[in-house]
C-alpha beads as a LAMMPS data file, in Angstrom:
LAMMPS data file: protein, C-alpha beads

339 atoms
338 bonds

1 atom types
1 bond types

-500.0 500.0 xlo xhi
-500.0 500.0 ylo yhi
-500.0 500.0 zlo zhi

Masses

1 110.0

Atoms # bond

1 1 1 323.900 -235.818 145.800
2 1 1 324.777 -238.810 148.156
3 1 1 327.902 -237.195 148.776
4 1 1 327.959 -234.464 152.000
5 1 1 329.280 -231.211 150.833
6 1 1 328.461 -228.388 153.428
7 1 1 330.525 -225.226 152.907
8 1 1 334.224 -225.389 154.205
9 1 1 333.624 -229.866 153.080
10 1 1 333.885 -229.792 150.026
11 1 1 336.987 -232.114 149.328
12 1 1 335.341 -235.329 148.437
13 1 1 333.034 -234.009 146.256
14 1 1 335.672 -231.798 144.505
15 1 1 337.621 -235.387 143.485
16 1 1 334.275 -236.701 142.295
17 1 1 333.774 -234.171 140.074
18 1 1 337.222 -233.518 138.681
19 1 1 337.490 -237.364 137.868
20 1 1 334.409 -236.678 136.232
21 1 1 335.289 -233.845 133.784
22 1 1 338.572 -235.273 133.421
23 1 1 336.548 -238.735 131.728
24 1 1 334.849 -235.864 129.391
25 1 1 338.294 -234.622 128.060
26 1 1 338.368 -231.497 130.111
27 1 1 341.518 -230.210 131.129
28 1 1 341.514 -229.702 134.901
29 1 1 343.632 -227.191 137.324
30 1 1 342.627 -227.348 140.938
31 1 1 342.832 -224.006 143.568
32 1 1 342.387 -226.033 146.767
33 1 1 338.749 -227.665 145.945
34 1 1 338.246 -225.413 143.566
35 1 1 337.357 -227.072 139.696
36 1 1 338.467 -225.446 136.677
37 1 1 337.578 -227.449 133.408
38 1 1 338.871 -226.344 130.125
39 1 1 337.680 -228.040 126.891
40 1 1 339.063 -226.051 123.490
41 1 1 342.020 -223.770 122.900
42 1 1 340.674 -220.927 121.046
43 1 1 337.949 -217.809 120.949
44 1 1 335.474 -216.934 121.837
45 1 1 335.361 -218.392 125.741
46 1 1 332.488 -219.177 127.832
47 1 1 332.144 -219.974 131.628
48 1 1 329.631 -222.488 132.910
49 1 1 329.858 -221.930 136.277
50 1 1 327.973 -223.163 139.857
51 1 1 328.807 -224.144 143.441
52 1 1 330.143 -226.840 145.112
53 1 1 329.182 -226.364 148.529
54 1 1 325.326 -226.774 150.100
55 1 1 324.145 -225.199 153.149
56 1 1 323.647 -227.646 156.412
57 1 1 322.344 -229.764 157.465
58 1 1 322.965 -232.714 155.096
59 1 1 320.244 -234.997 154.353
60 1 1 320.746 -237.903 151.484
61 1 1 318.767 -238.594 148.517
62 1 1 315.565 -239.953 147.074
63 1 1 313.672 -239.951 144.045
64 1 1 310.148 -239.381 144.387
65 1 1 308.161 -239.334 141.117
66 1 1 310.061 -237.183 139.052
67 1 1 311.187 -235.131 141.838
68 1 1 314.772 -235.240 143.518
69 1 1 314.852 -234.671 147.029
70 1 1 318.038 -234.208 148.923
71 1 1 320.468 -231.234 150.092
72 1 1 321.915 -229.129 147.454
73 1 1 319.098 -230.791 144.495
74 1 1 317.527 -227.410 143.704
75 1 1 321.365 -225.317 145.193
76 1 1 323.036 -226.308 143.280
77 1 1 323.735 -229.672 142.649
78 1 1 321.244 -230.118 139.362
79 1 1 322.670 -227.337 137.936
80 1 1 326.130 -229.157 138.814
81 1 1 324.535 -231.820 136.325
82 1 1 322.928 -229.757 134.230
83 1 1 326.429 -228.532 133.371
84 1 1 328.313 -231.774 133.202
85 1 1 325.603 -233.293 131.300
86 1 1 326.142 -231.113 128.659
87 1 1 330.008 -231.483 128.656
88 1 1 329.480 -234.559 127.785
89 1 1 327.116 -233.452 125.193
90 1 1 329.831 -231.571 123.285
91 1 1 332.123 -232.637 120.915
92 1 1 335.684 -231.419 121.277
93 1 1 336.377 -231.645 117.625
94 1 1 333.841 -228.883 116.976
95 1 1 334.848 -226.246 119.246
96 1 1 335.789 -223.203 117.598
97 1 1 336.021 -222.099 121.214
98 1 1 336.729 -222.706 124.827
99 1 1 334.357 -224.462 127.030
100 1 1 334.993 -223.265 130.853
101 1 1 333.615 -224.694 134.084
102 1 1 334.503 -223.317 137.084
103 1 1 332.968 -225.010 140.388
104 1 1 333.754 -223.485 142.877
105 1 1 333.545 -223.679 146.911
106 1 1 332.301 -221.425 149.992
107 1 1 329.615 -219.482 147.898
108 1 1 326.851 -220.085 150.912
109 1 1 329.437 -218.547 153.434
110 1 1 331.947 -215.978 151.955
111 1 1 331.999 -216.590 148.509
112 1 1 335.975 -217.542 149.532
113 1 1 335.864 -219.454 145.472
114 1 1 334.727 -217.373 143.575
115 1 1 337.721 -214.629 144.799
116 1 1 340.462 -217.399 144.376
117 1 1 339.387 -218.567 140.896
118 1 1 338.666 -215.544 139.578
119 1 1 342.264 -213.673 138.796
120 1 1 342.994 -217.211 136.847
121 1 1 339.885 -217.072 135.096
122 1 1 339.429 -215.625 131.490
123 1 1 336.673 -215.370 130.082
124 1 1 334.189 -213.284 127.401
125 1 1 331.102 -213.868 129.027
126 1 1 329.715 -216.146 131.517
127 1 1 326.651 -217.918 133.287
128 1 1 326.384 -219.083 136.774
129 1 1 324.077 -221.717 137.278
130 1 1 321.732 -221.437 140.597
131 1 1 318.040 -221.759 140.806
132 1 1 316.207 -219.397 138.562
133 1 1 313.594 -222.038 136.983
134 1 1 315.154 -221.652 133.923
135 1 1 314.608 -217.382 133.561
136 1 1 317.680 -215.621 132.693
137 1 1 318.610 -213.356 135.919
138 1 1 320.560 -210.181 135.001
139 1 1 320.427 -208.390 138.418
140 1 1 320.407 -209.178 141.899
141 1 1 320.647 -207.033 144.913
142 1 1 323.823 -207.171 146.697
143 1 1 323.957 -208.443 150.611
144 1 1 325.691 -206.910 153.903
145 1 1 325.760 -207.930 157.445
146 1 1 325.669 -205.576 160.388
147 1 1 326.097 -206.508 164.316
148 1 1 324.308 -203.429 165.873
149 1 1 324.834 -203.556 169.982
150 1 1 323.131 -201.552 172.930
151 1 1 324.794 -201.182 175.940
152 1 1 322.819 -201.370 179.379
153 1 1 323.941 -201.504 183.102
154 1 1 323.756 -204.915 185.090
155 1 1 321.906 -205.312 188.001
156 1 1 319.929 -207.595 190.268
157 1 1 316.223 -208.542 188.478
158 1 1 314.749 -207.860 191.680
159 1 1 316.022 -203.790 191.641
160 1 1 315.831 -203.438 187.580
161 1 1 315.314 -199.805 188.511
162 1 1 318.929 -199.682 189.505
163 1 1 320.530 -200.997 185.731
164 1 1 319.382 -200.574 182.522
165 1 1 318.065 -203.288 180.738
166 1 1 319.817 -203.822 177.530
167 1 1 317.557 -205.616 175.792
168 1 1 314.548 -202.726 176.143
169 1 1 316.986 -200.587 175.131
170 1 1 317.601 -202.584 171.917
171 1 1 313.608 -202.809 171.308
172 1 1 313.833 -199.384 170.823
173 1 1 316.681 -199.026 168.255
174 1 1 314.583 -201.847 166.405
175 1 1 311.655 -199.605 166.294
176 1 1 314.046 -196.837 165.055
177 1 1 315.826 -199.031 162.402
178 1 1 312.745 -200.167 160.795
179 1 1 311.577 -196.255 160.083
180 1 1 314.966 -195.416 158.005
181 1 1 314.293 -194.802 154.308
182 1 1 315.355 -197.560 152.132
183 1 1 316.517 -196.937 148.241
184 1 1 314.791 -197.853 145.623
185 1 1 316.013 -199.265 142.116
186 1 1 314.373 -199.172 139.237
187 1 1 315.123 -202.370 137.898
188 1 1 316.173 -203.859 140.939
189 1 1 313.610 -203.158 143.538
190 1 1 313.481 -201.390 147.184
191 1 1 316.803 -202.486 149.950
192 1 1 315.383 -204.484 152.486
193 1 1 316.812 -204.558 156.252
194 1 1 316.069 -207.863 158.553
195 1 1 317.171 -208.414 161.945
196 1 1 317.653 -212.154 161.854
197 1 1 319.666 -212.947 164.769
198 1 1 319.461 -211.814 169.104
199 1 1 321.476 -212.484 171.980
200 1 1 321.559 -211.040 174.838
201 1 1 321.970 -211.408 179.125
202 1 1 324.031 -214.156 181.375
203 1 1 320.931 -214.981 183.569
204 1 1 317.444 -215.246 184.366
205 1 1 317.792 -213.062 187.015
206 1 1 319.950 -210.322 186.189
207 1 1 319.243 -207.023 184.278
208 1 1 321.424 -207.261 180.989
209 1 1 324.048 -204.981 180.544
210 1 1 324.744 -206.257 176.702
211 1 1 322.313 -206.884 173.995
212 1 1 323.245 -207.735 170.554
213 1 1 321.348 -208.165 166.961
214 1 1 322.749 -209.250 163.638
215 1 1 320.702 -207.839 160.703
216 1 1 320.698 -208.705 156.515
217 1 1 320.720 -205.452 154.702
218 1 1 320.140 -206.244 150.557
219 1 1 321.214 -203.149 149.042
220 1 1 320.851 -201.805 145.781
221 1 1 323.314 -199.065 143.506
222 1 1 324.209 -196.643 144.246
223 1 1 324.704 -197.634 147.680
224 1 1 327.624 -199.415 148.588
225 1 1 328.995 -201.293 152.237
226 1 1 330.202 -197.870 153.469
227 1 1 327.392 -195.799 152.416
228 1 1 324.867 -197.844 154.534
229 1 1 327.229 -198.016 157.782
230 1 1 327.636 -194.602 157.616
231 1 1 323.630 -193.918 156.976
232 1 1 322.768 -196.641 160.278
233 1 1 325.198 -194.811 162.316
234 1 1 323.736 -191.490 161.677
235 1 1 320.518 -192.916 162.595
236 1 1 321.576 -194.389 165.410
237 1 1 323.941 -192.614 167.025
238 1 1 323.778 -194.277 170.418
239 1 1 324.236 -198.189 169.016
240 1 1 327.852 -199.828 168.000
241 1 1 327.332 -200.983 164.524
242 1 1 330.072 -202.660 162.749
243 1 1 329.871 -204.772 159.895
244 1 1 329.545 -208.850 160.862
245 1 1 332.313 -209.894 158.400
246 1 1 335.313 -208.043 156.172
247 1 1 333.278 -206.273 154.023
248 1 1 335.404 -207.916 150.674
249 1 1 333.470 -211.429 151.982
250 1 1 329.601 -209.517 151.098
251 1 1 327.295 -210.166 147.756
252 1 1 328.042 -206.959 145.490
253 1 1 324.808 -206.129 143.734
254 1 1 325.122 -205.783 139.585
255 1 1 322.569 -205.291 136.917
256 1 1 323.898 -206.172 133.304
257 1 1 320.926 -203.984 131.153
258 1 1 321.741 -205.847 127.646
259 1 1 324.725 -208.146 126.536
260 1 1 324.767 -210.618 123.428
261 1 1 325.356 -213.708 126.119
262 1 1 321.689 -212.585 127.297
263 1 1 319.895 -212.657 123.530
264 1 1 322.091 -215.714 123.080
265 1 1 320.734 -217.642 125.814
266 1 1 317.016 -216.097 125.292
267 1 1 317.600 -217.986 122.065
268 1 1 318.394 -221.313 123.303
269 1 1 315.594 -221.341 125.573
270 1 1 313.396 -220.689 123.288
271 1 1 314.265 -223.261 120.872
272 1 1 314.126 -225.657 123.882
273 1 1 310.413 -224.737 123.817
274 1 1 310.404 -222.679 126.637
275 1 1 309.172 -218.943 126.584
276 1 1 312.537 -217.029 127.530
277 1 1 311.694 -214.714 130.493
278 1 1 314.784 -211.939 132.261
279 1 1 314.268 -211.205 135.665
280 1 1 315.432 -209.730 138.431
281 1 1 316.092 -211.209 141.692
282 1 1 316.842 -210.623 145.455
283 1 1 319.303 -213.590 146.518
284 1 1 322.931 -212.927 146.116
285 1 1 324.618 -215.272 143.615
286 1 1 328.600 -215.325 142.475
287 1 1 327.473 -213.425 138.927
288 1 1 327.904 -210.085 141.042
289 1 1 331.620 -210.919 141.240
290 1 1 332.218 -212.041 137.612
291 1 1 330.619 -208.989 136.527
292 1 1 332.667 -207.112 139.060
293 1 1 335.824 -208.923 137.493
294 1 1 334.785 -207.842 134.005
295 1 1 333.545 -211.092 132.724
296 1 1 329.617 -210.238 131.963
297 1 1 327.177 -212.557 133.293
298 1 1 323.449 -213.968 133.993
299 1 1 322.658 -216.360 136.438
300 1 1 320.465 -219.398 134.807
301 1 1 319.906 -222.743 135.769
302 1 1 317.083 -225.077 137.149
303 1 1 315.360 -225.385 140.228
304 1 1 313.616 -222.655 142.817
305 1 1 315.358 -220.248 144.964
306 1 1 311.740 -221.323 147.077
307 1 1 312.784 -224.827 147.823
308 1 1 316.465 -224.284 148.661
309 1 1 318.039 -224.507 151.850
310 1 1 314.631 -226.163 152.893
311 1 1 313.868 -229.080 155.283
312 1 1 312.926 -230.830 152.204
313 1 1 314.910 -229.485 149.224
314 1 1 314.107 -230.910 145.565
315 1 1 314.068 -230.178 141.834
316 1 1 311.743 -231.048 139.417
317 1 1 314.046 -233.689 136.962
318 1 1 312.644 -232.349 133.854
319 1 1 313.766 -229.206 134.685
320 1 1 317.346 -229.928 135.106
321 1 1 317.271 -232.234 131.295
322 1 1 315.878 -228.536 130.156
323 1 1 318.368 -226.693 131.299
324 1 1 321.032 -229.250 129.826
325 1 1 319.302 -229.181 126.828
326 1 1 319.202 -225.401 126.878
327 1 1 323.243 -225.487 127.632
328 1 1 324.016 -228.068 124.996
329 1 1 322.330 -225.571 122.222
330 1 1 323.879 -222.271 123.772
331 1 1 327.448 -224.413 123.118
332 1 1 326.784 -225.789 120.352
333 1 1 325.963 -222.511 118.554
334 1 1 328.511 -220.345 120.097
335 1 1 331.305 -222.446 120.296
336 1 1 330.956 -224.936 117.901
337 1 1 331.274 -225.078 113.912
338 1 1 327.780 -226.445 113.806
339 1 1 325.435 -223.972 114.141

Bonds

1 1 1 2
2 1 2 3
3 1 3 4
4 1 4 5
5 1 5 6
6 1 6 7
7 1 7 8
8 1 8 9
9 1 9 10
10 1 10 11
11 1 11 12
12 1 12 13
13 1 13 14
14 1 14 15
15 1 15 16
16 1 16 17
17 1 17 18
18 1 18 19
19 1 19 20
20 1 20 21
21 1 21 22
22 1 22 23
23 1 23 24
24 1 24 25
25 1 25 26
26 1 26 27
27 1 27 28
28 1 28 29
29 1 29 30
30 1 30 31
31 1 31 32
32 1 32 33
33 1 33 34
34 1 34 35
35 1 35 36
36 1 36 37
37 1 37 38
38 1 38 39
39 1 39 40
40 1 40 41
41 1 41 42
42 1 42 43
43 1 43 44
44 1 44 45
45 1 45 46
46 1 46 47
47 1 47 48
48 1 48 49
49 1 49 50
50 1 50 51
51 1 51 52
52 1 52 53
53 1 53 54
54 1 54 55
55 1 55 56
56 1 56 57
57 1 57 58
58 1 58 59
59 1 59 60
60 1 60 61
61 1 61 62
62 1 62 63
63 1 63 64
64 1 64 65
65 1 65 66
66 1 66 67
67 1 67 68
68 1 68 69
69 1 69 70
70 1 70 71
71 1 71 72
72 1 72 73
73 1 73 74
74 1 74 75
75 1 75 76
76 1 76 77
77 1 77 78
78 1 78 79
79 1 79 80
80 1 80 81
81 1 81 82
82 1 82 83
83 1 83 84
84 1 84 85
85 1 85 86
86 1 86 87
87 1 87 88
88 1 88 89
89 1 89 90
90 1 90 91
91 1 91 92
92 1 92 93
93 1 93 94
94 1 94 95
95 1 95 96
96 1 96 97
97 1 97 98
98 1 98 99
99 1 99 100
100 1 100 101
101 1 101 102
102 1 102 103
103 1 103 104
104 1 104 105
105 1 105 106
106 1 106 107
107 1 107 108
108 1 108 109
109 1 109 110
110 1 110 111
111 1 111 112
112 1 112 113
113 1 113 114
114 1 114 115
115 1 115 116
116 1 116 117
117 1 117 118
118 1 118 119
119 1 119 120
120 1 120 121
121 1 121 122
122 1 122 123
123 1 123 124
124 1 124 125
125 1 125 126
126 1 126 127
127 1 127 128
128 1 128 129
129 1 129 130
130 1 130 131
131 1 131 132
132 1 132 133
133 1 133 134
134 1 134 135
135 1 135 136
136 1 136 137
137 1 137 138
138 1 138 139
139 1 139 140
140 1 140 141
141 1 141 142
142 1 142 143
143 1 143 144
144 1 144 145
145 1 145 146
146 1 146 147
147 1 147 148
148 1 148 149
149 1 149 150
150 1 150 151
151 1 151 152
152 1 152 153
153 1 153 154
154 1 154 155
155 1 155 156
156 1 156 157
157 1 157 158
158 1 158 159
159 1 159 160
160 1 160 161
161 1 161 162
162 1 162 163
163 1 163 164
164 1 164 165
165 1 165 166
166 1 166 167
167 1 167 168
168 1 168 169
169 1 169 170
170 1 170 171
171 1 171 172
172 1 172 173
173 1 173 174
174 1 174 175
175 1 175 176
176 1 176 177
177 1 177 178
178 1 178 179
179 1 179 180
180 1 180 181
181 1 181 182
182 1 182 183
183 1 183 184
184 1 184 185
185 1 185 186
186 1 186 187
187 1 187 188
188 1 188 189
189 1 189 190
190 1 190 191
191 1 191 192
192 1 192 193
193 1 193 194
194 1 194 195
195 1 195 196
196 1 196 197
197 1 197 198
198 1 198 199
199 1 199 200
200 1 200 201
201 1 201 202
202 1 202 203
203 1 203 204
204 1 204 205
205 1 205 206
206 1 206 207
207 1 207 208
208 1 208 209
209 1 209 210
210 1 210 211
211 1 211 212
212 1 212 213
213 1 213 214
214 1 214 215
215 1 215 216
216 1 216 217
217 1 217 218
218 1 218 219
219 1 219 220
220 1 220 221
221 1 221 222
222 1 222 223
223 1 223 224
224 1 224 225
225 1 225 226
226 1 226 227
227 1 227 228
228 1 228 229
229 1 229 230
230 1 230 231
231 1 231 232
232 1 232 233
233 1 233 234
234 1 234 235
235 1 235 236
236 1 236 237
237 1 237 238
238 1 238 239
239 1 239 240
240 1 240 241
241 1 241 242
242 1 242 243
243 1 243 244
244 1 244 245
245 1 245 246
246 1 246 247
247 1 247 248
248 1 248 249
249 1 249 250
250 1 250 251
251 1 251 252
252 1 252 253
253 1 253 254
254 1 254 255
255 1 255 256
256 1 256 257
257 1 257 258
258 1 258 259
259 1 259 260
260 1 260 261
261 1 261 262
262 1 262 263
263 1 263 264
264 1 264 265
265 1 265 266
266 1 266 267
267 1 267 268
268 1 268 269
269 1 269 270
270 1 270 271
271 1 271 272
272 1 272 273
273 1 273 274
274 1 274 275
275 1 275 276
276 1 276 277
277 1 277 278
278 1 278 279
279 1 279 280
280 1 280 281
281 1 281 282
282 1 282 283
283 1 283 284
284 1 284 285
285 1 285 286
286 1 286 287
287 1 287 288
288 1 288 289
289 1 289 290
290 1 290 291
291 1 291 292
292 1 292 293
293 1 293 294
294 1 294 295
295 1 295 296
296 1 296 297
297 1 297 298
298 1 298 299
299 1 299 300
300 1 300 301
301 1 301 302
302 1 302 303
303 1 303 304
304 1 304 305
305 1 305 306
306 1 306 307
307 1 307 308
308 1 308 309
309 1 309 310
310 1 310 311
311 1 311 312
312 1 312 313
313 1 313 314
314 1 314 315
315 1 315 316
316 1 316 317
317 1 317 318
318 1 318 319
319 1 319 320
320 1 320 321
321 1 321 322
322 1 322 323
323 1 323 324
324 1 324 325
325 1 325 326
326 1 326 327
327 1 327 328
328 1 328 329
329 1 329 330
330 1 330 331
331 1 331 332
332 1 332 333
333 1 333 334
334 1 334 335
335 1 335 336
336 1 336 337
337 1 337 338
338 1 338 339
């Protein structure tokens, strides 16, 4: 926690943890900061996975009761520790299995980690730890940016009837965007579309010619990247809309129904005295692209998605111990000779 780690920083905290796992007995191979641990040598293989990287800006530490404030404590540093806590908790003699961790880097930003790791990783089933306050997650919309523009004409402020004002113009497309029929999922819920950044104009006192909006589109199957461009530009045929980033960098939605990685970690919660609970959810997490990559997985760990990336970020303490607890038991009877 005491150690910055904003995404694209993530060195020093990458040699912190790999020293650490290395101490457990894990057997480590690095992809840049990238952390793959490897404890066991045979079937059946599980991935423990979570994120390096924390969003800005940095903030340190404190305990406060039995709360842990700090950047990254609820995203997704306790379910770091969660994780490592319960590598520790293992016994390498046991395995009948293989123990993975993979922590990886860039998952606030491009999810840049995930896509390196993933060709080396291999895996039967997997869970990525992010805030979920301990309820299995086995869906998640999937997330797209779009830069829509409008195009005006400059002129001076004090003849606006001689340009066209950019920014009215863009009020208007607005208006029009937030009227286009979004899909509905069963499971999953209704696509929502947010215009979350504006720029626009060189000075007070001239008309803009250029006005420019960024907007978060969380889709849901069977839409895909293309599929929304395509339904934005028919509905706004006057605007340039392109997508913000290369659309291989955006959250892929997935929805795993039923798996045996979900009833066995329904039954570790529950003998951790907790009442298991599967949800859906609407953040985008790295379990779209395991899925994606064939490797079926839930998201699970401890913490809020409500308190992270906040001005005062925290987790509860005893909820991270229960989701080590919870990860010790799901090891111990999958992996392990000891059931």
């Amino acid at each position: 926690m005491s150690i910055p780690s904003t995404s694209t920083h993530e060195h020093d905290i990458s040699l912190f943890v790999e020293e650490m796992l290395s101490d457990l007995g894990m057997e480590i191979m690095r992809s840049g900061n990238n952390l793959i641990g490897k404890l066991g040598r045979e079937g059946p293989v599980l991935a423990l996975c979570g994120h390096l990287d924390t969003v800005p800006p940095f903030f340190p530490p404190r305990i406060q009761g039995r709360k842990l404030y700090g950047r990254g404590a609820a995203d997704d540093k306790g379910g770091l520790a969660a994780v490592i806590n319960a590598v520790a908790n293992t016994d390498p003699e046991r395995l009948r299995g293989t123990l993975l961790t993979a922590f990886v880097v860039d998952e606030e930003l491009r999810s840049r980690g995930a896509q390196e790791v993933l060709p080396q990783l291999h895996a039967d089933f997997g869970i990525v730890c992010e805030p979920t306050n301990l309820k299995i997650v086995n869906g998640h919309k999937g997330r797209i940016a779009f830069r829509i523009q409008s195009v005006g004409k400059r002129a001076h402020a004090s003849k606006p009837e001689l340009g066209k004002n950019a920014i009215v113009e863009m009020a208007k497309l607005v208006l029009r965007l937030e009227r286009i029929p979004l899909i509905q999922h069963p499971e999953l819920g209704h696509e929502t579309m947010t215009v979350t950044t504006i720029a626009a104009g060189d000075a007070v006192n001239i008309v803009p010619d250029f006005c420019s909006i960024d907007v978060d589109y969380r889709y849901v199957p069977p839409d895909d990247a293309s599929n929304v461009l395509a339904r934005l530009r028919a509905n706004l045929p006057e605007a340039r809309i392109e997508f913000a980033d290369d659309p291989k960098n955006f959250t892929r939605p997935f929805y795993l129904p039923a798996h045996k990685i979900i009833t066995w970690l329904s039954e570790s919660i529950n003998r951790s005295g907790i009442e298991p609970q599967t949800v859906t959810m609407d953040a985008g997490t790295d379990a779209s692209r395991f899925n994606e990559a064939g490797i079926p997985t839930v998201v699970f760990g401890p913490g809020g998605i409500a308190q992270a990336h906040t001005s005062d970020e925290w987790i509860a303490l005893r909820e991270v111990e229960r989701a080590s607890v919870v990860f010790q038991d799901l090891i111990k009877r999958v992996l392990t000779t000891q059931r």
